[in-house]
C-alpha positions, -999 to +999 in steps of 0.1 A: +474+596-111+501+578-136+493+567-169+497+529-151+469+535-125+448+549-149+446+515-180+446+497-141+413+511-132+399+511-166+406+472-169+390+467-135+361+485-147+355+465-179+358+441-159+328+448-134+311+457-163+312+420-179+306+406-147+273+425-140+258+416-178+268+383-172+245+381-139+218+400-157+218+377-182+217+350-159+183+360-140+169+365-173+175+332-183+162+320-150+127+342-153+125+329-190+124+294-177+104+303-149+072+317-166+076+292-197+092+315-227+115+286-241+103+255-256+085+228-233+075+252-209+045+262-188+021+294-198+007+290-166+013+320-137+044+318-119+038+304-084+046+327-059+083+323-044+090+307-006+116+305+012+141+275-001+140+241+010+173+231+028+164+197+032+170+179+000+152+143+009+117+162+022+085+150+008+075+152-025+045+178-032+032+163-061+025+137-084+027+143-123+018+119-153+030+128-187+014+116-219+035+084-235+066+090-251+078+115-231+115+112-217+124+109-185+151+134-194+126+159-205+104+155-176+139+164-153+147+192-178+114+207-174+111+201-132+149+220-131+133+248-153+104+250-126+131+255-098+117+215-089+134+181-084+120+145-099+121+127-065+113+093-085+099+082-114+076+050-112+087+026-135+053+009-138+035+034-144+048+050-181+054+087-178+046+092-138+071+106-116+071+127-082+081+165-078+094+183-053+094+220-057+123+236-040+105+268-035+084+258-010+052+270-029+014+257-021+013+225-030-020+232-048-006+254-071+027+235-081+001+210-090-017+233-113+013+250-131+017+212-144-020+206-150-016+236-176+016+221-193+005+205-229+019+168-225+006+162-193-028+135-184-028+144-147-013+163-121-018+168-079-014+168-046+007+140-028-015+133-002-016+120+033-031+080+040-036+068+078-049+041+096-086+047+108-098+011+126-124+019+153-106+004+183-063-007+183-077-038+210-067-051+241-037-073+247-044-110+248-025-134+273-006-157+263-012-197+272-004-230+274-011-254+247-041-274+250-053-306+236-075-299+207-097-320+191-093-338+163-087-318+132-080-286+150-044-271+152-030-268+189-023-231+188-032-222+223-057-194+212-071-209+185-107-218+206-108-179+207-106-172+169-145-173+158-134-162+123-119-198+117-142-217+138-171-201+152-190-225+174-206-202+194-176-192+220-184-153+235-225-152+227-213-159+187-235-179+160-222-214+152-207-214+118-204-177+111-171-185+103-152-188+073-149-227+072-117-233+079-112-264+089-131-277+062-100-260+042-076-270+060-088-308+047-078-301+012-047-276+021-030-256+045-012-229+024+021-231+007+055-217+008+050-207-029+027-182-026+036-150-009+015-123+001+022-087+005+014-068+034+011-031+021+011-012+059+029-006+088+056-031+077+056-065+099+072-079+127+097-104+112+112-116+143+078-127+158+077-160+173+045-177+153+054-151+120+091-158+116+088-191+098+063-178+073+081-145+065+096-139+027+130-133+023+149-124-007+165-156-029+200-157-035+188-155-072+168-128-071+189-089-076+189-066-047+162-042-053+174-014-072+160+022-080+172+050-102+162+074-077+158+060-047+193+041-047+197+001-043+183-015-008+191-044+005+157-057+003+161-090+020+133-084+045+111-062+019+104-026+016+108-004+040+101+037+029+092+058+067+129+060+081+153+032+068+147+018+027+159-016+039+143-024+067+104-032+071+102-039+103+066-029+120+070-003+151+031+003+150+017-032+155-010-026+127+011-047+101+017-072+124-020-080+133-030-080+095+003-104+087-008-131+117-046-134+100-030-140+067-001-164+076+010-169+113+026-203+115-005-227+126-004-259+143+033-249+161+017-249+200+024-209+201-003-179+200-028-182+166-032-203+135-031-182+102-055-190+077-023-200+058-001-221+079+026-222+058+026-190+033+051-167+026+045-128+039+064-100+024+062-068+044+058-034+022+062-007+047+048+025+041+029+037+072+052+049+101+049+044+133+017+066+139+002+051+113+006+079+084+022+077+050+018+092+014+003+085-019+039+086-032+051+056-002+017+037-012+030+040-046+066+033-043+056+003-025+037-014-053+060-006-073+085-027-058+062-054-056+057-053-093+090-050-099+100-083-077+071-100-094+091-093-128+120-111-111+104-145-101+091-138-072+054-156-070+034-122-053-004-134-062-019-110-035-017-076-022-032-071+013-044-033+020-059-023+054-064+012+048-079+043+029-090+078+027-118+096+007-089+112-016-090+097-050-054+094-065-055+085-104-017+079-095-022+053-071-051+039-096-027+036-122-001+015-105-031-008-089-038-013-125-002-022-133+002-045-104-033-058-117-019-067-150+009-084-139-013-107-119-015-095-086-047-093-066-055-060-048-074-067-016-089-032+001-102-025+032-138-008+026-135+014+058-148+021+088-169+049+090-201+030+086-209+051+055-224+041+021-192+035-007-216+041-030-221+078-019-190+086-004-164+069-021-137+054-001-099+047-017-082+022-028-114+002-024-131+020-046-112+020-078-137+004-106-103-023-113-108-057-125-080-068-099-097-048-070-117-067-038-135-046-012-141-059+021-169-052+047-163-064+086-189-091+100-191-094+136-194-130+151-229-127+146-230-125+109-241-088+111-222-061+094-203-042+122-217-013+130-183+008+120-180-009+087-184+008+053-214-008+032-220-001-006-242-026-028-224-014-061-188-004-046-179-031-015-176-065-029-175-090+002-178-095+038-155-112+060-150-116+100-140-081+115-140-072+148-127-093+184-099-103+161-070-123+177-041-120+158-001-114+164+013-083+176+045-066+185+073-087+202+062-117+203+023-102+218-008-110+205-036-090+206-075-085+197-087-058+170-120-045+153-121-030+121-121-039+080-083-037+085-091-069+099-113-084+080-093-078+046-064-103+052-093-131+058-099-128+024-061-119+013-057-154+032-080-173+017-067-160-016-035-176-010-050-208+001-064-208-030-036-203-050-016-231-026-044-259-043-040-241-081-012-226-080-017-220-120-051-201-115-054-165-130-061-137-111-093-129-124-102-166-119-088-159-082-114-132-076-139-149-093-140-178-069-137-153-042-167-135-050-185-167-060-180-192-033-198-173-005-224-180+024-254-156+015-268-138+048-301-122+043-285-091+065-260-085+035-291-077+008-287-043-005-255-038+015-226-058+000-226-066-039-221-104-033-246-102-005-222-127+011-196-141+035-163-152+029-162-189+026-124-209+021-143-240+017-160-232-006-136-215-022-108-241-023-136-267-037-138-286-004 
């Protein structure tokens, strides 16, 4: 071998050499952030590795909250230290942001590495919401226009909707209604006031919904998030398979949207309890009828975030639960809460006592929180619905409920899911005649203005019906 060779294989060497301290180095640094040795991070265990994510969109596993103060840029540093990703921070909520851990690790234990990290109120599981009504219905035919009688709107199946004007139709009790017509006296709802549907999104092409439905003003900024990108919102918010576009392909939605504020008096299908409103779909149920904590979430969020733009959102419409308590989803409630918005919850339907077995949303202890038992058109408590004479706050009609469906259908439903948008519509029929009136003066006169039924004693906190009469001082 020649001198040459020899200083060539010695320089390769050194090179090698550097190479492999370099990499050495490397992991170390990556083990050191990984079980917490460096400033902001974890003591806890490190979770057990997975295979790696490929997919970088998937799911969030968790939900975090740190203590005030804390930047988002240190909340990012310390997920990238963990091997995770901040899929979005909530910007109503200070300090909350979801986590995806790219390892692929329990989603248990991600949640308690960051339980154990000093700076942080809360940490868990991003859990899974669905739809749970009793019975989806049966589809109702569509007819003619009738004449009605004086005072009654000429929706063709309006003499089948009890829940506005029970007068016995289908072995019902006269009056077990909500008084509607006597409403509809003073007003018929308003253009102002929009209503958010928080669900399967809505159908926004539907014949006796498309009048009503919200859609963005020229003067109000495309929606825009940090993390989740800018949408073209005009529709609303859409979060199972396309950010812009809301539009139902369940049906759910839909049903809950026609209650609250299908177009009345037009000769086609229903009358809303609003027949003039506006409806903004928040889609975050897919087509089976699951979402996430984190979609629930990122929902509200939006509709807090439009409400900080002008929009006029008085009411937020929820027909659905689980028995998993989220602080998270608590916490923006409370946001939306406190910028005026009225959370309406569905009390569920697994004829259960609230009080016992708590049921979520509808049983957050929130000043801007209504829960809702289903009445059948008898004035008894359904047999399905949830009861609880500290926790549920209000009955309304439930079950054989008419209401729009998909493509320009209508169809007939049972369950609190239906019987939470009579009182999200009655809310906004009450903020069409005061359109200054608090929230907390909203609820109030929700709560207040009632028809006790001796059945509702020791079930229902109010011990009462819905009433939009009463309600709207007529």
């Amino acid at each position: 071998m020649n001198r040459n060779n020899i200083w060539i294989h010695i320089g390769l060497a050194v090179v090698l050499v550097t190479i492999a301290a370099v990499v050495g180095q490397i992991d170390r640094w990556r083990s050191a952030l990984r079980t917490g040795t460096i400033e902001h991070r974890s003591t806890a265990p490190v979770r057990p590795a997975r295979v790696e994510k490929t997919d970088p969109t998937a799911e969030a596993e968790v939900y975090v909250r740190f203590r005030p103060g804390t930047s988002l840029d240190t909340i990012k540093s310390l997920a990238f230290s963990n091997h995770d990703r901040v899929v979005d921070n909530i910007e109503s909520v200070k300090g909350l942001v979801f986590i995806d851990d790219l390892d692929n690790a329990d989603p248990e234990s991600v949640a308690e590495q960051y339980r154990k990290i000093d700076g942080v109120e809360y940490a868990d599981v991003n859990g899974i919401i669905k739809l749970d009504d009793p019975t989806s219905g049966e589809n109702v035919e569509r007819v003619e226009p009738n004449q009605f009688e004086l005072g009654q709107p000429n929706d063709p199946l309006f003499p089948e909707q009890w829940a506005l004007n029970n007068v016995g139709q289908n072995g019902g009790k006269a009056q077990a209604d909500i008084g509607a017509l006597k409403a509809w006296l003073k007003t018929q709802g308003s253009k102002d006031v929009v209503v958010a549907v928080l669900d399967t999104g809505v159908d926004y092409t539907h014949v006796d919904l498309r009048s009503n439905m919200w859609l963005r003003p020229d003067n109000v900024p495309a929606y825009y998030d940090d993390e989740l990108g800018e949408m073209d919102d005009l529709h609303g918010f859409g979060i199972d398979s396309n950010l812009s576009d809301p539009m139902d392909d369940n049906g759910h939605g839909t049903h809950c949207a026609g209650v609250i504020g299908a177009e009345g008096n037009n000769g086609e299908g229903i009358a809303g309890i609003n027949w003039k409103a506006r409806i903004m779909p928040l889609k975050f149920l897919g087509r089976g009828g699951y979402g996430s904590t984190k979609n629930a979430i990122e929902a509200i969020n939006y509709a807090i975030d439009r409400k900080k733009h002008g929009v006029n959102v008085r009411v937020i419409s929820a027909s659905w639960g689980s028995t998993q308590k989220s602080k998270a989803l608590e916490d923006v409630i409370r946001a939306a809460g406190d910028e005026g918005i009225l959370f309406v919850a569905a009390a569920g339907n697994n004829g259960t006592d609230n009080d016992k077995r708590p049921h979520y949303p509808s049983n957050y202890d929130l000043p801007s929180v209504i829960s809702v038992a289903a009445l059948d058109r008898n004035d008894q408590l359904a047999s399905f619905s949830n009861f609880g004479p500290k926790t549920v706050h209000i009955a309304a009609p439930g079950k054989d409920i008419d209401s729009t469906w998909l493509n320009d259908q209508y169809r007939s439903a049972s369950g609190t899911s239906m019987a939470t948008p009579q009182v999200a519509g009655v809310a906004a029929l009450i903020v069409a005649s005061n359109p200054r009136i608090s929230m907390a003066k909203l609820r109030e006169k929700l709560l207040g203005c009632i028809d006790k039924i001796d059945s509702l004693n020791g079930k229902i906190a109010s011990g009462g019906r819905l009433n939009a009469a009463k309600a709207i001082g007529n």
